[in-house]
C-alpha positions as CSV (number, residue, x, y, z in Angstrom):
1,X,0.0,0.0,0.0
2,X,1.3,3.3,-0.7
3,X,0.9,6.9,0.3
4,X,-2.8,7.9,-0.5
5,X,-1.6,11.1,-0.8
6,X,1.9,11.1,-3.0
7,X,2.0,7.3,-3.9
8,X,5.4,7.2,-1.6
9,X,6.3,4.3,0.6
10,X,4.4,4.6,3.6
11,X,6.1,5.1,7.1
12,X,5.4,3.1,10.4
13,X,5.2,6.1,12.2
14,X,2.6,7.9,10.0
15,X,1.2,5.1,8.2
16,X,-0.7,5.0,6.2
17,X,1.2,7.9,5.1
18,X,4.9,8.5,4.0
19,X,5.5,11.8,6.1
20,X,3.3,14.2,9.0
21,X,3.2,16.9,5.9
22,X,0.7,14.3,4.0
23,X,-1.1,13.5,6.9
24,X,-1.9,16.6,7.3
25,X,-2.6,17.6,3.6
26,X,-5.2,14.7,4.5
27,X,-7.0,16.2,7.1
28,X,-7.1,19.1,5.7
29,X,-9.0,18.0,2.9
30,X,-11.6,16.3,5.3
31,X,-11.5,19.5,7.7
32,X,-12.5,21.5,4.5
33,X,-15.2,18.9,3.5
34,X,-13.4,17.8,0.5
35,X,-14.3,14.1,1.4
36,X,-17.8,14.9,1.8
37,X,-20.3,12.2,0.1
38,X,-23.3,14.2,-1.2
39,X,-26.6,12.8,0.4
40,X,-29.6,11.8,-1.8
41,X,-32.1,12.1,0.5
42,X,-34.7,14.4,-0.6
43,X,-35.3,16.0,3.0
44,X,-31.4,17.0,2.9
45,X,-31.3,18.8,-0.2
46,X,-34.6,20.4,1.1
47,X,-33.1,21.1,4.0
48,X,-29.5,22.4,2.0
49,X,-32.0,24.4,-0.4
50,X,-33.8,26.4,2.7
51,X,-30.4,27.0,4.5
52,X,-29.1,28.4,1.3
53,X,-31.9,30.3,0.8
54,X,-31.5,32.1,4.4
55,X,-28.1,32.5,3.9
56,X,-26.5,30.1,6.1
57,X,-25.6,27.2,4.2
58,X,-21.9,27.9,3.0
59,X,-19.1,27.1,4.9
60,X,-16.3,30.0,5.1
């Protein structure tokens, strides 16, 4: 398995990363919802839609 990040050789001590900088390139990306799986529910996109529409519904 290799760095999800730069594809290196992982290291033990950061595993599965290669190095602390891509660990934390990683949770940046989930910190800034990068990872986020869009729901299909039809009461969250209501719900995203009314939020939106009050202005409340970005993340800054």
């Amino acid at each position: 398995m290799s760095c999800p990040i730069c594809q290196k050789d992982p290291d033990a001590k950061y595993r599965p990363f290669c190095s602390r900088r891509c660990a934390d390139v990683d949770l940046g990306r989930w910190l800034n919802g990068s990872y986020a799986v869009a729901s299909q529910d039809p009461e969250d996109l209501e719900k995203a839609a009314e939020e939106i529409a009050e202005g409340r519904g970005a993340i800054h």
